[in-house]
Backbone of each chain as ProteinMPNN parsed JSONL, in Angstrom:
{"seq_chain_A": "XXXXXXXXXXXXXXXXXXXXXXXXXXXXXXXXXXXXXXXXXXXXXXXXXXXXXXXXXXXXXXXXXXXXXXXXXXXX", "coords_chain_A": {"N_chain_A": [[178.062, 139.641, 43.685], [174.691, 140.697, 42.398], [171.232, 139.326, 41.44], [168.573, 141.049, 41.095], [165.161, 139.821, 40.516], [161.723, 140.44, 38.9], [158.862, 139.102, 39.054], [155.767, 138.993, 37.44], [152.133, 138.358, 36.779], [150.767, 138.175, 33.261], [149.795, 141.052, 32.198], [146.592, 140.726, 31.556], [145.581, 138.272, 32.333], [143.968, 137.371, 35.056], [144.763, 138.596, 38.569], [144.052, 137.139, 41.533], [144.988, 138.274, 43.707], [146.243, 140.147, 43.718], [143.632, 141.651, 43.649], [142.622, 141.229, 45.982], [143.706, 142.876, 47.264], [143.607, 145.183, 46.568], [141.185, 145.645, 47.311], [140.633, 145.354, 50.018], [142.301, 147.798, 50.379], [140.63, 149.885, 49.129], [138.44, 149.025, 50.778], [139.777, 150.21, 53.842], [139.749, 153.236, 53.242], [141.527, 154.293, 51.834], [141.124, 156.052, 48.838], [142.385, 156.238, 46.71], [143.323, 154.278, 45.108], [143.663, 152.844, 41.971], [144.271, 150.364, 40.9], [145.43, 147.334, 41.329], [148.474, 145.075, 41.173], [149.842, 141.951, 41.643], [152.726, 140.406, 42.937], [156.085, 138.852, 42.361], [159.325, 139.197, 44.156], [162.592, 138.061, 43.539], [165.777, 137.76, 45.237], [168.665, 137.163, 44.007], [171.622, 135.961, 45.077], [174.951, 136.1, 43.963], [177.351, 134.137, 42.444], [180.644, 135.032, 41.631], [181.58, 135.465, 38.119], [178.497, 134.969, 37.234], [176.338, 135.31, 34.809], [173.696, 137.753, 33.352], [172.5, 135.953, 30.988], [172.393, 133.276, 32.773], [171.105, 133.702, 34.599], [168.202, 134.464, 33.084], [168.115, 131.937, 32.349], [167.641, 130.347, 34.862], [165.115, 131.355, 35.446], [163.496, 130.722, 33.562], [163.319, 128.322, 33.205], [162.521, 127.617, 36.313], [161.544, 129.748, 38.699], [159.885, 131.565, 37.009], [156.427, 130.761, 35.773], [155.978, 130.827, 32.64], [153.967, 130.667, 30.763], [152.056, 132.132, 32.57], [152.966, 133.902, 33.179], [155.192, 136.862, 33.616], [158.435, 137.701, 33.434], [161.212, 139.913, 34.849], [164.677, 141.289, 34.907], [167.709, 142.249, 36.878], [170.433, 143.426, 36.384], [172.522, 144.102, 40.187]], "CA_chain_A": [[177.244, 139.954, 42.521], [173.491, 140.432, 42.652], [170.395, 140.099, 40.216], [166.991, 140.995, 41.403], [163.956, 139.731, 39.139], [160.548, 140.659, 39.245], [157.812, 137.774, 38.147], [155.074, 139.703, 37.392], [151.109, 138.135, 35.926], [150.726, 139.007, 32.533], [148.568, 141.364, 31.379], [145.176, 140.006, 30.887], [145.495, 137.071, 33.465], [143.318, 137.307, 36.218], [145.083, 138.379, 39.492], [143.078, 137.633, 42.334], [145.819, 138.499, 45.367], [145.913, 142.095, 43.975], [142.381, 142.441, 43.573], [141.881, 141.356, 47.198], [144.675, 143.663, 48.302], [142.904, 146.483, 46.026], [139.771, 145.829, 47.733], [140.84, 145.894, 51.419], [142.005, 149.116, 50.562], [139.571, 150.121, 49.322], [137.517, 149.635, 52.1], [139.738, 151.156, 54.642], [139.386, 154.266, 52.92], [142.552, 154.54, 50.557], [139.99, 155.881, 47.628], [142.758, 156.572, 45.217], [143.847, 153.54, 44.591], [142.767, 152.166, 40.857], [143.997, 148.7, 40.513], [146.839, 146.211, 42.243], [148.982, 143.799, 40.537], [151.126, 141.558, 43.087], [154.061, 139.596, 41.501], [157.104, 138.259, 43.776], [160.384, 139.682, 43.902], [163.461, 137.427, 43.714], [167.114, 138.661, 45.073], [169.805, 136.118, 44.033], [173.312, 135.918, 45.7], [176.002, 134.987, 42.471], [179.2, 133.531, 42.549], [181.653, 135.581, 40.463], [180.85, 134.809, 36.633], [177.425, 134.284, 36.608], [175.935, 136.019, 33.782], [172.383, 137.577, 33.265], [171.719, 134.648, 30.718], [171.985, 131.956, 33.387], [169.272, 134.266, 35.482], [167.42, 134.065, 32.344], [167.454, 130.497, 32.595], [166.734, 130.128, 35.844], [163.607, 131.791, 35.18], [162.676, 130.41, 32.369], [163.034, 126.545, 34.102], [162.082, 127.426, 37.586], [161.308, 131.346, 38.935], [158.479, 131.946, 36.612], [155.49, 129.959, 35.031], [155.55, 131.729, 31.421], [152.311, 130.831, 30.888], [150.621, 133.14, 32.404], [154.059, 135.186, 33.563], [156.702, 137.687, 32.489], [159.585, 138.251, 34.071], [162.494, 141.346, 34.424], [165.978, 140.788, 35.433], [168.005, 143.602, 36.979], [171.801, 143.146, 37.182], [172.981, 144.858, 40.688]], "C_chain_A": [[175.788, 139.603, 42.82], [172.371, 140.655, 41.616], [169.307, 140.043, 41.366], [166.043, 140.568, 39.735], [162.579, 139.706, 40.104], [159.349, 139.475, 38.652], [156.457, 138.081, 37.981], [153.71, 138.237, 36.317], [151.786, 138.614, 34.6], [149.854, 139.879, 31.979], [147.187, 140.401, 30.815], [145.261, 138.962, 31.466], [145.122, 137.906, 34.895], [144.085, 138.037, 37.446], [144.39, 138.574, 40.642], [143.736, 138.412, 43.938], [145.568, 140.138, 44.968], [144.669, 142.705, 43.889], [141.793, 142.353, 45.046], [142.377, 142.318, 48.223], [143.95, 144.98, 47.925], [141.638, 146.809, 46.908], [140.286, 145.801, 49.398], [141.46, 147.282, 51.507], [141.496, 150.311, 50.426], [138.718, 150.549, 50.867], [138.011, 149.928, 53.756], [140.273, 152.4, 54.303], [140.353, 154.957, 52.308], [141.503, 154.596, 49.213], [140.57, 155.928, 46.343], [143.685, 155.492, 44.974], [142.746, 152.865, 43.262], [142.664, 151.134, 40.5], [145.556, 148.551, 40.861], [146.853, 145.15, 41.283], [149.644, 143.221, 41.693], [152.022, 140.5, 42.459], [154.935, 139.192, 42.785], [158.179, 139.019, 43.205], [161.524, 138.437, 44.174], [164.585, 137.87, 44.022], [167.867, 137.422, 45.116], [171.25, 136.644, 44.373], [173.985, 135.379, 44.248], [176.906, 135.352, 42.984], [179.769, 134.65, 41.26], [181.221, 134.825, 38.866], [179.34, 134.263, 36.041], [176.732, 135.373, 35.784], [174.086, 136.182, 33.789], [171.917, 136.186, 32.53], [171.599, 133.493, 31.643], [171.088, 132.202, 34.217], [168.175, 134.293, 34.717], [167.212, 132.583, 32.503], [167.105, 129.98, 33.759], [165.343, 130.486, 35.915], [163.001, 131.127, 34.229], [162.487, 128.625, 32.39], [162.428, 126.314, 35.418], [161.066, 128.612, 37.891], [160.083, 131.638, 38.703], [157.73, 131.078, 35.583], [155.192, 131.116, 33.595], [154.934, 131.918, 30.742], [151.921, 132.167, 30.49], [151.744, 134.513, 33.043], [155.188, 135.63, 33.434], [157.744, 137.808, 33.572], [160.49, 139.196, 33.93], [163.741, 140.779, 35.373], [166.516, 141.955, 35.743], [168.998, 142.74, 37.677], [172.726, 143.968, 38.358], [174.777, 144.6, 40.93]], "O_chain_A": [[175.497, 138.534, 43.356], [172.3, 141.7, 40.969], [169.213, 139.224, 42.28], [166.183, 140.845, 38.544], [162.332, 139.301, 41.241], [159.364, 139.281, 37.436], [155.771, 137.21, 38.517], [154.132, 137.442, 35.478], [152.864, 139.204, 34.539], [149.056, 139.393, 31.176], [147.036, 139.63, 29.867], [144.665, 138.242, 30.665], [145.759, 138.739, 35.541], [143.837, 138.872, 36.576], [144.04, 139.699, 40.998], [143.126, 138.895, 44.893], [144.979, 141.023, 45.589], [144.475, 143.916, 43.996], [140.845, 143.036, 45.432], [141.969, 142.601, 49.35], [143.693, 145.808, 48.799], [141.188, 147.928, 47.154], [140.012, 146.925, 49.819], [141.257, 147.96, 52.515], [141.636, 151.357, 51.06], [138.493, 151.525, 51.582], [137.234, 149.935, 54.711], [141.242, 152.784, 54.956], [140.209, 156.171, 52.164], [141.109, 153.588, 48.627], [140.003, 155.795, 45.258], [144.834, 155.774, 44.635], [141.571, 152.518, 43.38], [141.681, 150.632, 39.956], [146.51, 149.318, 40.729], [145.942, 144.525, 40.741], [149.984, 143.922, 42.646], [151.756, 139.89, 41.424], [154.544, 139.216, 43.952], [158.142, 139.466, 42.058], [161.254, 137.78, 45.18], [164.925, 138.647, 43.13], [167.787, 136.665, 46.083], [171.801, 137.64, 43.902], [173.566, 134.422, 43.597], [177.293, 136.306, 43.658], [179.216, 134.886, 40.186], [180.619, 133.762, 38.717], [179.03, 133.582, 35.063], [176.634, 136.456, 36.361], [173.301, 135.276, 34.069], [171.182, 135.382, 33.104], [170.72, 132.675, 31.371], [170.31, 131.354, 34.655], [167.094, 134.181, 35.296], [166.103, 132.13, 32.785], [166.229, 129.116, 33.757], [164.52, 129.781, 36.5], [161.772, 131.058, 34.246], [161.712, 127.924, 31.74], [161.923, 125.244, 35.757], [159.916, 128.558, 37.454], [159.235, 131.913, 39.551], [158.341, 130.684, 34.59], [154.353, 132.017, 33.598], [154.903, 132.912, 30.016], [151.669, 132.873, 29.514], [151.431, 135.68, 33.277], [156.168, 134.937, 33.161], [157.369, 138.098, 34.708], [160.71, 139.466, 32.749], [163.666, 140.008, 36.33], [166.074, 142.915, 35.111], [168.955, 141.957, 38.625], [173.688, 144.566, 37.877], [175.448, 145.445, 41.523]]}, "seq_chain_B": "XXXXXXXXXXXXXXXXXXXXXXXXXXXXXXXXXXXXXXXXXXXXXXXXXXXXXXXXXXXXXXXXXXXXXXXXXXXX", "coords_chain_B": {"N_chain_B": [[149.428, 157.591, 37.435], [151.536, 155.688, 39.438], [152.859, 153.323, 41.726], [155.447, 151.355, 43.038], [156.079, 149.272, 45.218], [157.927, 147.213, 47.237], [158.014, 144.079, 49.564], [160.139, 142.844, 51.845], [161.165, 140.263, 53.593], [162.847, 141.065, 56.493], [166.612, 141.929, 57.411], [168.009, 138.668, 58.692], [165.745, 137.442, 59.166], [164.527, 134.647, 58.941], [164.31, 132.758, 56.027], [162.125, 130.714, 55.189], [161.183, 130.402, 51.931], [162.665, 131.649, 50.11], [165.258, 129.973, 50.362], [164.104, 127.565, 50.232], [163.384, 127.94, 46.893], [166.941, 128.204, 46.666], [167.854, 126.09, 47.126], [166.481, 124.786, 45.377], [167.264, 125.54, 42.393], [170.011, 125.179, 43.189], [169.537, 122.422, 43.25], [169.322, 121.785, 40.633], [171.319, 122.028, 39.276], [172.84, 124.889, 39.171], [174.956, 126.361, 40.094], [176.027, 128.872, 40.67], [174.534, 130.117, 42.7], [174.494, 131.831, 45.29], [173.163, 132.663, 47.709], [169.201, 133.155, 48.673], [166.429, 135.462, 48.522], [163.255, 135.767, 48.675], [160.475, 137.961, 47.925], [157.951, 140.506, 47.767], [156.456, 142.07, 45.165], [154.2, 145.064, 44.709], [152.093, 146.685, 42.731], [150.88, 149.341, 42.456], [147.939, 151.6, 40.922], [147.624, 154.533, 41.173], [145.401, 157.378, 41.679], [145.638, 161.021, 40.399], [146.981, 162.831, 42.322], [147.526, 161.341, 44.762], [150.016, 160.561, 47.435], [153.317, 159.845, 48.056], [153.556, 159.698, 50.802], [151.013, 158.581, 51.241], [151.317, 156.191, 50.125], [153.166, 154.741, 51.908], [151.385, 155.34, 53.866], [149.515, 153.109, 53.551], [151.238, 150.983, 53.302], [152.121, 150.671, 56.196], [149.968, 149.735, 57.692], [148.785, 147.597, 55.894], [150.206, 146.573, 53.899], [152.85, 145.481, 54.513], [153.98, 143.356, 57.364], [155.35, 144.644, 59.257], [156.75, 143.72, 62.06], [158.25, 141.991, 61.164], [158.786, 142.523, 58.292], [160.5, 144.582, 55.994], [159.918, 147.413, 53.738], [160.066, 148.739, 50.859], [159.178, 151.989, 48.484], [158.77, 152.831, 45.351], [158.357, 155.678, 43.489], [156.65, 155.747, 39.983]], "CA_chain_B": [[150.154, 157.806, 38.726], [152.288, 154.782, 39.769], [154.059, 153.273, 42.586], [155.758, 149.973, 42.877], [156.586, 148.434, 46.113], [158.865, 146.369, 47.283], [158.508, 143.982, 50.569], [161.179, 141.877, 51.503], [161.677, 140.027, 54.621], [163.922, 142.077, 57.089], [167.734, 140.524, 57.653], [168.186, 138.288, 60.046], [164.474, 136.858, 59.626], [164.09, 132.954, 58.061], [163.293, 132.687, 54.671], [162.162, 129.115, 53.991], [160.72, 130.46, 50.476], [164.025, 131.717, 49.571], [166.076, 128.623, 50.935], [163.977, 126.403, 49.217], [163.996, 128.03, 45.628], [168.222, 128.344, 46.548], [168.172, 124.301, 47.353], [166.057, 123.711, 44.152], [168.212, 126.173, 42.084], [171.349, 124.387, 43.34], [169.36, 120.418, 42.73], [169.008, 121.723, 38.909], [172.774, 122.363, 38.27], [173.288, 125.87, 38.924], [175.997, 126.155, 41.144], [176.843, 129.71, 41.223], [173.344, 130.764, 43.321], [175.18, 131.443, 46.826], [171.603, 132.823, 48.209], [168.376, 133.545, 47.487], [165.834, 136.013, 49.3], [162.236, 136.164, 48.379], [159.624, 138.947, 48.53], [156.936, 140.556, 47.04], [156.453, 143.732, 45.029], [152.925, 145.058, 44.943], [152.444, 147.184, 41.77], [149.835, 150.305, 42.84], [147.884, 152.271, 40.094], [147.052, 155.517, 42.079], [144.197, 158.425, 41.031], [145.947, 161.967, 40.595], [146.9, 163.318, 44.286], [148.508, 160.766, 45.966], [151.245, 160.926, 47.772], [154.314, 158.842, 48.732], [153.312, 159.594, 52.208], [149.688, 158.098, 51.642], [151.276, 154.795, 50.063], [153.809, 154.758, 53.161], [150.834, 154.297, 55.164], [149.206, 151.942, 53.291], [152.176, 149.882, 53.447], [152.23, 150.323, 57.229], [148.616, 149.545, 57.764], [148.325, 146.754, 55.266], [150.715, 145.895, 52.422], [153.584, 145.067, 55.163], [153.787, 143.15, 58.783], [156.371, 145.586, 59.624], [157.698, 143.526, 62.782], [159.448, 140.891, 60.184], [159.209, 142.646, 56.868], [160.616, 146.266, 55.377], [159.453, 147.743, 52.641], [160.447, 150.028, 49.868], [158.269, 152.457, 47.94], [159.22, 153.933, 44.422], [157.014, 156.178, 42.627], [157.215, 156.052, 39.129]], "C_chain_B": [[150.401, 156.465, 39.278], [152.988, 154.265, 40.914], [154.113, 151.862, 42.788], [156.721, 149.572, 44.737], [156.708, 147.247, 46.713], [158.445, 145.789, 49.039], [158.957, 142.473, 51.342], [160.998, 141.923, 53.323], [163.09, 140.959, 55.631], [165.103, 140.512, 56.976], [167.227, 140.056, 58.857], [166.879, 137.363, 59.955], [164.497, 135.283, 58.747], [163.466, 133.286, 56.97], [163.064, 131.803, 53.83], [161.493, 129.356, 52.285], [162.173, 130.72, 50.077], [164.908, 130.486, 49.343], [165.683, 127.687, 50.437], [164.461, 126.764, 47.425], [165.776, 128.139, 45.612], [168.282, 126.54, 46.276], [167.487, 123.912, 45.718], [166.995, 124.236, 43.015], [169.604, 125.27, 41.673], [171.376, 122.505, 42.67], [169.57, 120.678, 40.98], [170.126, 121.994, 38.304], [173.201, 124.274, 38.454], [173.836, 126.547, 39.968], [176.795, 127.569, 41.466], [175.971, 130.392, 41.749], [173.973, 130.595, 44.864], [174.273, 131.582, 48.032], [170.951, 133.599, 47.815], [167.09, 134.342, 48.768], [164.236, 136.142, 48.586], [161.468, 136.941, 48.563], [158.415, 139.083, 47.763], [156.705, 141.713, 46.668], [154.401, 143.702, 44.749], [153.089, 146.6, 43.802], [150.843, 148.049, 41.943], [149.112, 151.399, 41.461], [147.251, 153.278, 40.711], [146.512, 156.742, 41.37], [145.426, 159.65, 41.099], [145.937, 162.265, 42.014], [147.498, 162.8, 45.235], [149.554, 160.357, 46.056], [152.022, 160.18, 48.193], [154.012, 158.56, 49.999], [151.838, 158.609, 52.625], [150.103, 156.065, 51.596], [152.303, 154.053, 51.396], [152.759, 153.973, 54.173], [149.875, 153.222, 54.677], [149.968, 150.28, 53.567], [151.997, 149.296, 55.397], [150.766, 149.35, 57.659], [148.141, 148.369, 57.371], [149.011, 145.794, 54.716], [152.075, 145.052, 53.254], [153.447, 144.765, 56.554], [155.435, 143.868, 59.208], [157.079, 145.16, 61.433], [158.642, 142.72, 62.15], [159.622, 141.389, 58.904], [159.316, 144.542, 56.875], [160.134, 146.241, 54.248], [160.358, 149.051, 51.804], [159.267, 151.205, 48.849], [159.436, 153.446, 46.831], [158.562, 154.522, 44.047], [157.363, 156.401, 41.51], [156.072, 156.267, 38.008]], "O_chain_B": [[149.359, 155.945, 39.678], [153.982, 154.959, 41.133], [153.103, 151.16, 42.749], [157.906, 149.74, 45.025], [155.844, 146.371, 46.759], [158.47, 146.669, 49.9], [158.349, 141.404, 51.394], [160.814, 142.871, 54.086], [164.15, 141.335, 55.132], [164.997, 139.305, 56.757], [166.474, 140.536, 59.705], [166.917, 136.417, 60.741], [164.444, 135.448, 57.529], [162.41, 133.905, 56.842], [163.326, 131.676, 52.634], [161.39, 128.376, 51.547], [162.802, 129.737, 49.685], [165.211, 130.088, 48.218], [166.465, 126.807, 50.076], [165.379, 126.234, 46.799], [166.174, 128.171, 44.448], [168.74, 125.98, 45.281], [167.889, 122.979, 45.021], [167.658, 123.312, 42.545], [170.079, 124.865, 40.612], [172.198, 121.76, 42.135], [169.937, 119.779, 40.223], [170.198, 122.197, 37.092], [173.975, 124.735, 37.615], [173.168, 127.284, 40.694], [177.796, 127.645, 42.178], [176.192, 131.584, 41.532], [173.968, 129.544, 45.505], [174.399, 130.947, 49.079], [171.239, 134.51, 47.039], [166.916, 133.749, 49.832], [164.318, 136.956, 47.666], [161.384, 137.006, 49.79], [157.858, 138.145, 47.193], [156.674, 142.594, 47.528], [153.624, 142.752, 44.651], [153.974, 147.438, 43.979], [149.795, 147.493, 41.615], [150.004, 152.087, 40.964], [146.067, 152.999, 40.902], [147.188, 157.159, 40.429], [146.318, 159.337, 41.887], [145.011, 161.983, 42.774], [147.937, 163.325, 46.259], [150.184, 159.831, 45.139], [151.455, 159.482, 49.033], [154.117, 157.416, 50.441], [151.559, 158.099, 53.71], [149.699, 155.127, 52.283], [152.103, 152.889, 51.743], [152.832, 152.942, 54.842], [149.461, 152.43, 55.524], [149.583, 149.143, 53.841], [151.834, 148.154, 55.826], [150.906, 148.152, 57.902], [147.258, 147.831, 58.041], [148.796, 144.585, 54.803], [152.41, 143.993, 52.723], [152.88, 145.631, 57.219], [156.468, 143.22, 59.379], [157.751, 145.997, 62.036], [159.809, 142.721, 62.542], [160.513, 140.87, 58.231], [158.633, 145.407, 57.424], [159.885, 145.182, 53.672], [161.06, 149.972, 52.22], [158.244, 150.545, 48.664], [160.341, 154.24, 47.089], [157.495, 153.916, 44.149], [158.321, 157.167, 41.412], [156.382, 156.628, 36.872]]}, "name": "protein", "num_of_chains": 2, "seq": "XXXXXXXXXXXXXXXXXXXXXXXXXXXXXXXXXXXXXXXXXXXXXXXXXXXXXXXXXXXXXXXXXXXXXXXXXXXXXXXXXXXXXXXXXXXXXXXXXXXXXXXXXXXXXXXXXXXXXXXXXXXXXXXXXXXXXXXXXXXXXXXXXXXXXXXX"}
């Protein structure tokens, strides 16, 4: 059993990794790019029975700072 | 115009980010995390025109060190 989660900024918080990734491509001559977010991806291994809510709580104690970031869960 | 990619350590390669969030995971009680892979999605907002093939080579070029890491590209 596998979840992926995504840990994404949120809206309206700063990100400076995708603005430096935006801007190096920028300037080697990718012109149609408009704007970079960069977030992490998580892929967890589960034991038989583990349920999205306990990937919710892993996230919501460890994974992601909810602050300033959202998270998505995707049960494969 | 959208595209969201994905890039994840190839198998086979060490992934002390993973291995640690699995070990801290496991210190906090949650005992059915059997492993844990880390990556990074990179979330592209692209002008009218471009093409899977352009963010392909961005990826090659930039967004991935393509002797230790694969990548994915969705467009959505």
């Amino acid at each position: 059993m596998k979840a992926r989660v995504h840990v994404m900024l949120k809206t309206g918080v700063l990100d400076p990794q995708g603005e430096a990734v935006r801007h190096a491509l920028t300037a080697m001559g990718f012109d149609k790019v408009e704007g970079v977010r960069q977030g992490k991806v998580i892929d967890l291994d589960l034991a038989e029975g583990a349920t999205q809510a306990d990937v919710a709580e892993m996230c919501e104690k460890l994974l992601a700072n909810t602050v300033i970031e959202r998270y998505e869960i995707e049960m494969v």
